[in-house]
C-alpha positions, 0 to 999 in steps of 0.5 A: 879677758873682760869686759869694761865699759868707761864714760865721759863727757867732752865740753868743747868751746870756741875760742877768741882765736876761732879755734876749738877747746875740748875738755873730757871729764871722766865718770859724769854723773848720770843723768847729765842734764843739757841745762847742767852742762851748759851752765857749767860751760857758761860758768868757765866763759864768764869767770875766764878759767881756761886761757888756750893757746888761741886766746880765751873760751868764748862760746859753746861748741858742743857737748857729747857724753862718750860711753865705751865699752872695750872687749879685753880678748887677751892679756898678756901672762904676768912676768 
């Protein structure tokens, strides 16, 4: 029994098909700064890195850092 805590940070984009795109990027640095986000984003739009299924990334959607704390009650004996 433990506790253990994960982050990430999802970037979602719209798309040229005006469907959405996430990425989840684990362990973000701390301290993640909107401007360093948004110029991460802005740099895999104009360089066209990711072609989704419904077409290219065309702008920004959203960006949230995730931060997860689970409380592990029970595991199960080793075999």
């Amino acid at each position: 029994m433990a506790l253990s805590s994960t982050k990430v940070v999802r970037l979602t984009f719209t798309t040229a098909g005006g469907k959405t795109f996430a990425i989840t990027i684990d362990n973000p640095k701390e301290n993640l700064q909107l401007t360093e986000a948004m110029a991460a984003m802005n740099s895999l739009i104009e360089n066209d890195i990711f072609l989704t299924p419904s077409g290219a990334l065309t702008g920004v959607r959203d960006i949230k850092v995730i931060d997860t704390t689970t409380n592990d009650l029970y595991d199960p004996p080793q075999a």
